[in-house]
N, C-alpha and C positions, 0 to 999 in steps of 0.2 A: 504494500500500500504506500503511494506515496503521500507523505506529511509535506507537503509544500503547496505553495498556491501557485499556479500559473501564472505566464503572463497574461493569458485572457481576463484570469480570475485580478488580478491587480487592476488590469482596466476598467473591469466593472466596477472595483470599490470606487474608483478617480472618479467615475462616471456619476457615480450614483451620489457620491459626498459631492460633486459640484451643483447636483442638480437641487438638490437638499440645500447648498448653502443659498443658492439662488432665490427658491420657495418653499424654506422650514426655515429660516429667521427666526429668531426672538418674538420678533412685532409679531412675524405671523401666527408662530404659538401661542403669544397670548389675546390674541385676534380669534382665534378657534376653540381655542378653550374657554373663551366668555360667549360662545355661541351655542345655544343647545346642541345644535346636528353637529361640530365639533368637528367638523371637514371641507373642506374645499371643492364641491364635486369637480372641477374646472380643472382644478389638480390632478384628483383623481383619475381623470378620462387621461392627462398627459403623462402621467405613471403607466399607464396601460399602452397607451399606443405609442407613446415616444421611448420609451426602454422595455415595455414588454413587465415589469413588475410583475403585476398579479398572474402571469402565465407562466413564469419563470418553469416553475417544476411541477408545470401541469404536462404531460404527454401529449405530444405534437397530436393525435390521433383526436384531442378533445380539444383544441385551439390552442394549446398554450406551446413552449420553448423545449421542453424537454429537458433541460438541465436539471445539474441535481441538488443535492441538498447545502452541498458545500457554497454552490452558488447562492442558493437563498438565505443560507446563513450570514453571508456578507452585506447583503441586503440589510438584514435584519441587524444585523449590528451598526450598518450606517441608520437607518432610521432611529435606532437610540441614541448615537450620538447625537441627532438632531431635534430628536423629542419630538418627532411628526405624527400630526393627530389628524387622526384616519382612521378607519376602518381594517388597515392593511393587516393587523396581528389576528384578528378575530375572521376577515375573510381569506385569508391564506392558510395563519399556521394553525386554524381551526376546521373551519368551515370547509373550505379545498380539500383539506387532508383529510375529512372523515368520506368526503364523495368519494374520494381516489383508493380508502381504502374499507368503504363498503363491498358488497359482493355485486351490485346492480349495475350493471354495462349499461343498461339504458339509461340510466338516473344522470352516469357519467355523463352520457353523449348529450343528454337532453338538458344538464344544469353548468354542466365547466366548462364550456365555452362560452357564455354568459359571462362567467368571472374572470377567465383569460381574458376576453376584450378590454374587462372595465365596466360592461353595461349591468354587470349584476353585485350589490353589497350584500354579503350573506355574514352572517353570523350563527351560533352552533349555540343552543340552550340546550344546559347541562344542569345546574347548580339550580337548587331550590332553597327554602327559607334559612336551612342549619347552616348552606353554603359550601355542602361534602362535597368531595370530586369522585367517592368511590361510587361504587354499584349500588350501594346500599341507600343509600344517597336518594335514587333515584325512583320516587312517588307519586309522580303527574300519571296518570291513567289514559289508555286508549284502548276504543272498544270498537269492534268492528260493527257494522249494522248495515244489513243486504251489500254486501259487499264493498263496503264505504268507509272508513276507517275516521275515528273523530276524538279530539285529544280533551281534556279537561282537568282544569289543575294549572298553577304555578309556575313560572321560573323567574328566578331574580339572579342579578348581579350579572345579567348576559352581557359579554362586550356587545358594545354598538347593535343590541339587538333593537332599540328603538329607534332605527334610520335602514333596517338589514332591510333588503326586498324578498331576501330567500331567505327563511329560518332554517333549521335542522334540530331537531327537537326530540329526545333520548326519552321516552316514555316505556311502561310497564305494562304489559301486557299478559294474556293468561299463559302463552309461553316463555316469557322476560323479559328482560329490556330490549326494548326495539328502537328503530330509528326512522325517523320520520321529516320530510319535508311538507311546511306549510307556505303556505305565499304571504307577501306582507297583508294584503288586501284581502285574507279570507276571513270570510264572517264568524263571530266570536271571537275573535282577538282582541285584544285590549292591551295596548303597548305605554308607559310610561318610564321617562328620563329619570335616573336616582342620581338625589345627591352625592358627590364623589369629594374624598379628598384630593386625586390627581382629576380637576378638569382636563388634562391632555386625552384622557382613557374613558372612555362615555359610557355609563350602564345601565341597563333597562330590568324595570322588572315586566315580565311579560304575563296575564290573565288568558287561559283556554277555556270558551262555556261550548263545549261540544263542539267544537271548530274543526273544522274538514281539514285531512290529510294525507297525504300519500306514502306509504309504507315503501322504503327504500332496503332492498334487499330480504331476507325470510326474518318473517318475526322470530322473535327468540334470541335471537345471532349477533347484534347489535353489542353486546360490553367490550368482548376483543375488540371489534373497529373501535370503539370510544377510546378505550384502554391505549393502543396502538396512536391514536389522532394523541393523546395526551401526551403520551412519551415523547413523539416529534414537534407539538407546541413546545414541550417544556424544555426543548435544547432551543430552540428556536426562540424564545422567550431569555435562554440563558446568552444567547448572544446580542441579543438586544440592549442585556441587562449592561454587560461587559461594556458594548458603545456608548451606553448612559454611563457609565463611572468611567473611562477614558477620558469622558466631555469633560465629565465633573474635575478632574485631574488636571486635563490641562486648564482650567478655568482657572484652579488654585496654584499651579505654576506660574500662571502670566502673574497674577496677581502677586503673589510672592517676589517677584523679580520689581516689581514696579513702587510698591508699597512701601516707605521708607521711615523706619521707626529709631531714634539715637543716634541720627545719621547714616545710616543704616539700613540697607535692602532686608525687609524682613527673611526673607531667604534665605539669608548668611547665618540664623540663628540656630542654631543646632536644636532647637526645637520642632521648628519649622523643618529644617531640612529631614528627621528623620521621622516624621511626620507624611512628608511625602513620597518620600521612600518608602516605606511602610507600603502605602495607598500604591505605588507602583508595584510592590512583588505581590497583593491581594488579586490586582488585576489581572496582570499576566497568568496567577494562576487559576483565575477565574477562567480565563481566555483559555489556558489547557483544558480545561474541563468542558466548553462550551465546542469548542475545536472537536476533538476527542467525540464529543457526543454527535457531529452534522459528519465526520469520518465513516461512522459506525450508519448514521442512514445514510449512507451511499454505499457502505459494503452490503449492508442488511442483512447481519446479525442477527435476530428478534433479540438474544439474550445481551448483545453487548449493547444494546440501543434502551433495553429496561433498565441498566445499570447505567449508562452514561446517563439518562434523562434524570434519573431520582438524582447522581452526584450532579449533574449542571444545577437543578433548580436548590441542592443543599448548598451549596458552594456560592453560584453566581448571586443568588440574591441577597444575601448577606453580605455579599462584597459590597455590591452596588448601594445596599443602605449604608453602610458602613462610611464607603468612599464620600458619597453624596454627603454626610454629617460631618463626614473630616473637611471637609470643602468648607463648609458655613464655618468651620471654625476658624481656618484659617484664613477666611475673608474678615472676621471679627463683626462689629457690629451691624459694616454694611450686609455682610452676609444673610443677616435676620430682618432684612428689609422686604415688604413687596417689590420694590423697584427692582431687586436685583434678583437674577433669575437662577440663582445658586437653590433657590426652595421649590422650583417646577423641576428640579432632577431629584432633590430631594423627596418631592411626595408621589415622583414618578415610579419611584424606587419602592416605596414604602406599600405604593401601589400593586406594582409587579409582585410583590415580596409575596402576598398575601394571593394574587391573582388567578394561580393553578395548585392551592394548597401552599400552605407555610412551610419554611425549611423543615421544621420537626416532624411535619408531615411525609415530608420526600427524605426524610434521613430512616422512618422507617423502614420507606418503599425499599429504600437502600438495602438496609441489614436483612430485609427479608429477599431479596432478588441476593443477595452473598449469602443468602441460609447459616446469617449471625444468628 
């Protein structure tokens, strides 16, 4: 296996960090995250058709690029560096992933080219009132009636489920968890925006009163694909996490270099300095782990991709909160400002952290995928 990134793969980072510096600004961040829909559809369509984004490691065969995991992991760690608020984590490393690795070739043909173009926001309801990620978790009801299948019951805390046009929606059934597509616009649905500590990341709780749905692949069969979509959001999430504490890092270097305390670059203080040393060997070793874990979906492992995803999200997110608070600190007081944008990676972080289960959560997955 080779560990190194291509030249191609280097091009797309240039690529992708310019187009982000371009349109994910500051301003623009907090331009969208005081907007309920929390996106730029405008954006969105030129993510799609100007680099291909949401098709990346979708199968040429369904609209998208064919590339693989390693490619969307770069991705996804430029958008955290950037803090770009969109839809992109929820219909990619969600949504995309549970069509691609459901059993329904139709469902394929008929929904992921929609989201390769750009013309379809989807998002994946999982999470109900407790907020589990397991099986168990999972209590919304659907019941089939003359051949017509109809959900009822709950989901909250869904990324961007209150702007998705496509849901996917994990319900219980009298053979088990199943998996289910609803359209934005079907009857019974009832969609509303929850208050968030990171406006960058927008969540919805979602209300089913018998709302029509279409059964994607055999009922019953559905927890493995979830299970599977979880693992690869959660490398995919831990590389994201990584470009959010690199940002934060260099944010606290410039500032360290500039900020002049006794005469004095505070940078020179050996407080400071091993303060961010510290924050740099956190990171890189985050970045092994998140690396390691987008290696493993392109070999396709099953067992080395359960183990890298529980280490990415025990690792990477703590990094990321960690880094992001060392940052405020050693901004000092401007750091605990609105004005200054050291607290939108901060509650980005805090966010993430908590977003596909907490570290303690995935440090189980851990010990029990190593039969600790």
């Amino acid at each position: 296996m080779d560990l190194t990134f291509s030249e191609e793969q280097d091009e797309l980072r240039r690529v992708v960090r310019s187009f982000l510096a371009r349109h994910s600004s500051e301003a623009d961040v907090r331009r969208l995250a005081a907007d309920t829909k929390g996106y730029d559809p405008a954006l969105w369509r030129r993510m799609a058709t100007e680099l291909g984004l949401q098709g990346l490691a979708v199968p040429e065969e369904y609209g998208g690029s064919g590339f693989g995991y390693v490619d969307l992991g770069i991705v996804f760690e430029e958008t955290g560096r950037a803090l770009l608020c969109g839809p992109y984590f929820a219909t990619v490393a969600l949504a995309a992933e549970a069509l691609l690795r459901c059993s329904d070739e139709q469902a394929r043909h008929d929904l992921l080219p929609g989201i390769a173009s750009g013309g379809t926001v989807a998002a994946l309801a999982l999470t109900e009132d407790h907020g589990r990620w397991d099986e168990k978790g999972i209590r919304l009801t659907a019941h089939e009636t003359g051949g017509a299948w109809h959900l009822t019951g709950t989901k909250t805390y869904v990324p961007d489920g209150h702007l998705a046009d496509l849901l996917l929606v994990a319900a219980r059934t009298p053979a088990g968890i199943s998996l289910f597509a609803v359209d934005a616009g079907a009857p019974g649905l009832a969609r509303a925006p929850l208050p968030t500590l990171d406006q960058t990341r927008k969540q919805a709780r979602l209300e089913f009163t018998d709302t029509p749905a279409r059964l994607l692949g055999t009922e019953g069969t559905a927890w493995p694909v979830l299970e599977r979509t979880l693992a690869t959001a959660s490398i995919l999430l831990g590389a994201e996490q990584v470009g959010g504490a690199a940002a934060a890092l260099d944010a606290a270097v410039d500032y360290a270099r500039i900020r002049v305390q006794y005469g004095r670059p505070i940078g020179s203080f050996q407080g400071i300095k091993h303060k961010c040393a510290d924050m740099l060997v956190e990171i890189e070793s985050a970045r092994s782990a998140a690396y390691a874990g987008l290696w493993a979906l392109d070999a396709g492992d099953e067992s080395d991709i359960a183990v890298a995803a529980a280490l990415a999200q025990t690792f990477c997110a703590e990094t990321f909160t960690r880094v992001a608070g060392d940052t405020i600190q050693v901004h000092g007081g401007i750091g605990f400002t609105w004005e200054h944008h050291a607290h939108l990676y901060f509650k980005r972080a805090k966010s993430s952290e908590a977003l596909l289960g907490p570290p303690s959560y995935h440090r189980e997955l851990l010990a029990a995928r190593l039969g600790i």
